[in-house]
KOLNU-575545 format. One record per residue (C-alpha): residue number from 1; x, y, z. Coordinates in steps of 0.5 Angstrom, whole numbers, plus 2048, in hexadecimal, padded with zeros to 3 digits. Example, Ala and Ser with C-alpha at 12.3 -4.5 7.8 and 13.67 -1.06 7.14 Angstrom:
! residues 2
[atom 1,[819,7F7,810]] [atom 2,[81B,7FE,80E]] 
! end
This chain:
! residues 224
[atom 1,[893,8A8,8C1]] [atom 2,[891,8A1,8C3]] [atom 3,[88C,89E,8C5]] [atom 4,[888,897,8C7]] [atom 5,[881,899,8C8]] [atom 6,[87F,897,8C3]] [atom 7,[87B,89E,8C0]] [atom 8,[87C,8A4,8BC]] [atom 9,[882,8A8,8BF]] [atom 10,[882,8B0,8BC]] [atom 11,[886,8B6,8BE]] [atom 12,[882,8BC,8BD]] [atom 13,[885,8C2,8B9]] [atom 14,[880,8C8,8BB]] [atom 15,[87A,8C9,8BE]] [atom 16,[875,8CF,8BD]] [atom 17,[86F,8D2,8BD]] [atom 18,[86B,8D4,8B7]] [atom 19,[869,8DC,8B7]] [atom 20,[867,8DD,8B0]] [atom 21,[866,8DA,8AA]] [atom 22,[868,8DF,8A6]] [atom 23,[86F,8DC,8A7]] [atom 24,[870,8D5,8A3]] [atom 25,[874,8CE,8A5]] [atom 26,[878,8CB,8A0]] [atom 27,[87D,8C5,89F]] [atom 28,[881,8C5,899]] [atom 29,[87D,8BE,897]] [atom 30,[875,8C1,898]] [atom 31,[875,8C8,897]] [atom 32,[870,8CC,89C]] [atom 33,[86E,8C8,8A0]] [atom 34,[866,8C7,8A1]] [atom 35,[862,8CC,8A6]] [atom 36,[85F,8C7,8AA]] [atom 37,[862,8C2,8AF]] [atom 38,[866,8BC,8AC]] [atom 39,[86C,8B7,8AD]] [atom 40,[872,8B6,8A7]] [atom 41,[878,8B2,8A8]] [atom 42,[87C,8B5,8A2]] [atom 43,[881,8B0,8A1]] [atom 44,[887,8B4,89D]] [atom 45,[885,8BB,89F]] [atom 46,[88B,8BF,89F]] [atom 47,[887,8C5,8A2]] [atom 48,[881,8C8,8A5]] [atom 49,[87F,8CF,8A6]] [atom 50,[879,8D3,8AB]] [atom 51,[87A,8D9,8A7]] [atom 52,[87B,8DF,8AB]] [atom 53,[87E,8DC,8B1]] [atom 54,[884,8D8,8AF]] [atom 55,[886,8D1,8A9]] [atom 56,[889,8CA,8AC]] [atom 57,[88E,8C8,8A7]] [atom 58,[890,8BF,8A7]] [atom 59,[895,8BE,8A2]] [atom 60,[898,8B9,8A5]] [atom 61,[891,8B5,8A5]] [atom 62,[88C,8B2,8A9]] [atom 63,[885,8B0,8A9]] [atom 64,[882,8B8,8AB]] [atom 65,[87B,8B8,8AD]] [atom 66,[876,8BD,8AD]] [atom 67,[870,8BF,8B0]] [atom 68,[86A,8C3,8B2]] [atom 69,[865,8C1,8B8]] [atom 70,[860,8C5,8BC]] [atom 71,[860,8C5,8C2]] [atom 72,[85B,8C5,8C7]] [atom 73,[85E,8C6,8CD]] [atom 74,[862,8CD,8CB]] [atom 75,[85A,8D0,8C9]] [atom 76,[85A,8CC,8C2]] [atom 77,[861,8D0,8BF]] [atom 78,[864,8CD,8BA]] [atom 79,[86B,8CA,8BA]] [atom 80,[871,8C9,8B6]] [atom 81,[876,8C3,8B7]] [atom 82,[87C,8C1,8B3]] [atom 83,[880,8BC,8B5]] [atom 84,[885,8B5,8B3]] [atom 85,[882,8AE,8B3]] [atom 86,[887,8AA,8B5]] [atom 87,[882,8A2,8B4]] [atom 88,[882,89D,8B9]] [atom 89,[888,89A,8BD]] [atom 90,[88D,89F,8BA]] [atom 91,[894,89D,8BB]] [atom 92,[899,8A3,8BC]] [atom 93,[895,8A7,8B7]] [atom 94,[897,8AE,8B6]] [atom 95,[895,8B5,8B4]] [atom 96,[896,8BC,8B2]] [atom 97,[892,8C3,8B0]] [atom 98,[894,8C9,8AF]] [atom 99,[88F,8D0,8B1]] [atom 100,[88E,8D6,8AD]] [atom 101,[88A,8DB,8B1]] [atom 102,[886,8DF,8AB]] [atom 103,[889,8DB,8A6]] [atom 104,[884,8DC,89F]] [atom 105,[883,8D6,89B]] [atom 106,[889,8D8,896]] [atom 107,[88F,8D8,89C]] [atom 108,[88C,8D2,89F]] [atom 109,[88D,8CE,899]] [atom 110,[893,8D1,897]] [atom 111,[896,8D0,89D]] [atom 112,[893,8C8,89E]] [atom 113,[897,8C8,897]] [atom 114,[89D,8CA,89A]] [atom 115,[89E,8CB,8A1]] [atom 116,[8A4,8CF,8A5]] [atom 117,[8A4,8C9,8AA]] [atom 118,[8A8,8C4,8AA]] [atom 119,[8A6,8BE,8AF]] [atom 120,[8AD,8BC,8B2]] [atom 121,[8AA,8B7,8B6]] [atom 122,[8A4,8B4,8B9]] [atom 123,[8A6,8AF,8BE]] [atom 124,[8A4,8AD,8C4]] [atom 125,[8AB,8AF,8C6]] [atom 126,[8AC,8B5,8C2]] [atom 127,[8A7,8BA,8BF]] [atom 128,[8AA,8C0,8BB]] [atom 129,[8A9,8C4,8B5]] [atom 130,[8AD,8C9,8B1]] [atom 131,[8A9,8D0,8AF]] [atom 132,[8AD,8D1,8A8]] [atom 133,[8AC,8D7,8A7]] [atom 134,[8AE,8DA,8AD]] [atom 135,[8B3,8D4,8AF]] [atom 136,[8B0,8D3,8B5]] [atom 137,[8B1,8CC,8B9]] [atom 138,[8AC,8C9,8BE]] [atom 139,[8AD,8C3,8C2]] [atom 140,[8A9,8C0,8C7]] [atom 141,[8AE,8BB,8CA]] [atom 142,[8AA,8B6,8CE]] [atom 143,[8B0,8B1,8D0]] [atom 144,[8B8,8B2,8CE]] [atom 145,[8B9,8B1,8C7]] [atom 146,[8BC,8B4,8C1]] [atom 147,[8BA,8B8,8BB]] [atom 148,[8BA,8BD,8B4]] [atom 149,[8C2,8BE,8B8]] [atom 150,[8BF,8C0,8BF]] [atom 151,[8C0,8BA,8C5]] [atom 152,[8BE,8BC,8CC]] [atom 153,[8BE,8B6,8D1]] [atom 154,[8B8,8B8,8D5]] [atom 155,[8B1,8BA,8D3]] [atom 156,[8B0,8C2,8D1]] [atom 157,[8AD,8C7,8CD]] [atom 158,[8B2,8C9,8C9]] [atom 159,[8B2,8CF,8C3]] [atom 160,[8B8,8D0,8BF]] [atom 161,[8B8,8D6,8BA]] [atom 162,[8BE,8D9,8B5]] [atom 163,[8C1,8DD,8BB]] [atom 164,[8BD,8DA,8C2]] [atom 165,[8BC,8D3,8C5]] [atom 166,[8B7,8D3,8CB]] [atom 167,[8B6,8CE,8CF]] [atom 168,[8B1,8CD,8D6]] [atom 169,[8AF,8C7,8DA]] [atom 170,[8A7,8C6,8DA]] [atom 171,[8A7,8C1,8DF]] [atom 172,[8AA,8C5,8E4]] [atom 173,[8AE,8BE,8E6]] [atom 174,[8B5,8BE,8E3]] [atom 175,[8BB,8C1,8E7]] [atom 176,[8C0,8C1,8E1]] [atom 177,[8BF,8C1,8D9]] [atom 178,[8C5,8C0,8D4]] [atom 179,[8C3,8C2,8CC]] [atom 180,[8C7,8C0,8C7]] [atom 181,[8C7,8C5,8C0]] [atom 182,[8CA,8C2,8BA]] [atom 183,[8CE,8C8,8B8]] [atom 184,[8D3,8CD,8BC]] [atom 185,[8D0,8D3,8BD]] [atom 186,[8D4,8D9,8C1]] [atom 187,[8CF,8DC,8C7]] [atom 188,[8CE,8E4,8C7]] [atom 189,[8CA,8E3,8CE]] [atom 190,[8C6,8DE,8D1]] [atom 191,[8C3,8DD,8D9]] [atom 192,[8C8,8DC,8DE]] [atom 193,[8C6,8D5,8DF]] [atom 194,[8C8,8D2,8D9]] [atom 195,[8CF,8CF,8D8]] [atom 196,[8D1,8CE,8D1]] [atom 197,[8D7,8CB,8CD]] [atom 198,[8D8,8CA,8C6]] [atom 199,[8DC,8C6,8C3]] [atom 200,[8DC,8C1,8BD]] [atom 201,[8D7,8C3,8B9]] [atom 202,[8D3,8C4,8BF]] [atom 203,[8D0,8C8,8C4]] [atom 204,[8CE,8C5,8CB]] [atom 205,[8C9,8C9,8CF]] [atom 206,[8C8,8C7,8D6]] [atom 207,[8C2,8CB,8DB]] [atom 208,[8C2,8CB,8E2]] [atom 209,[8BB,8CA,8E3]] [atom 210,[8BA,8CA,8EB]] [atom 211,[8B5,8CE,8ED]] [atom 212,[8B2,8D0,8E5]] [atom 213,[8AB,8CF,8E6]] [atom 214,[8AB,8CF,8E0]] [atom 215,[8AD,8D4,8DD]] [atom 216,[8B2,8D5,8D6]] [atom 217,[8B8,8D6,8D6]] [atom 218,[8BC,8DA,8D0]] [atom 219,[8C3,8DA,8CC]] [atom 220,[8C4,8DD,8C6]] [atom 221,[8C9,8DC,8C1]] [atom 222,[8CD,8DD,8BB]] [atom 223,[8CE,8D8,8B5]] [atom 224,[8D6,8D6,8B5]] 
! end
């Protein structure tokens, strides 16, 4: 994120509707948040919580901000916020959040604590993370490039678990796309459009993309 405009730049996390107020909002720096309408930058707050909906966990920092307004336009309904402050003029700022739908306040902060994401990269290049737990990789290439053992030489959506890589084309624009894996591993199916070889310690994964539309395409695999 950069921006030379000379006023505040935010990114919103989460945009809702108050229904009741039975149902509390808490960050992990104030506790339960007051009934009526306010504005908190919550410098360092790892966690935030509408409780009965979901938690929003920043344990890899930011300025989090929260609020509470009423608006005029929807019949005077009040309205949740929480957002990241990145200041003025930022330069390749970056962020990361996590959502856990109907998390209390102990999974929350248990999870704010020691979260099972791991950020592989955040870049302008590539945006990947890695679910521990399932050990399940997502990566957002947006040009060529190469990363935690996967390099492909195109933009692509590509998701690797223990037994599958799946890839697609999203800008509906390449022809044909190359993924290198830095691993052999031995193919039990895969779509009929894909050619792979294996050799020296890695898989080389090429996708005739013609006509794709979109679409993903599959192989699963075996570790050697």
């Amino acid at each position: 994120i950069t921006s030379t405009m000379d006023s505040p730049v935010h990114t919103t996390v989460d945009h809702k509707r108050i229904v009741t107020d039975e149902l509390g909002i808490y960050t992990d720096k104030d506790g339960k948040m007051p009934a009526g309408t306010y504005e908190k930058l919550n410098t360092g707050a790892t966690w935030a919580l509408m409780e009965g909906h979901c938690g929003y966990a920043f344990p890899w920092g930011g300025e989090v901000s929260v609020q509470r307004y009423t608006s005029a336009s929807a019949n005077n309904q009040d309205f949740f916020e929480i957002g990241i402050d990145h200041g003025k003029n930022p330069t390749d700022a970056t962020y990361a959040y996590a959502i856990l739908p109907y998390a209390s306040q102990k999974k929350i902060d248990t999870y704010a604590k020691n979260p099972d994401v791991e950020i592989l990269s955040n870049t302008k290049a590539v945006q990947a993370v890695c679910e521990r737990g399932l050990n399940i990789k997502c990566f957002a290439f947006y040009e060529a490039a190469n990363v935690a053992g996967v390099k492909v030489n195109a933009p692509c959506l590509l998701t690797l678990t223990a037994d599958t890589v799946c890839v697609s084309d999203p800008t509906h624009e390449l022809e044909r796309l190359v993924v290198v894996l830095d691993k052999e591993i031995k193919i039990a199916n895969k779509a009929p459009n894909m050619q792979i070889l294996v050799s020296g310690g890695k898989t080389e994964i090429a996708i005739d993309l013609k006509a794709a539309n979109g679409r993903k395409f599959e192989a699963r695999y075996e570790e050697k």
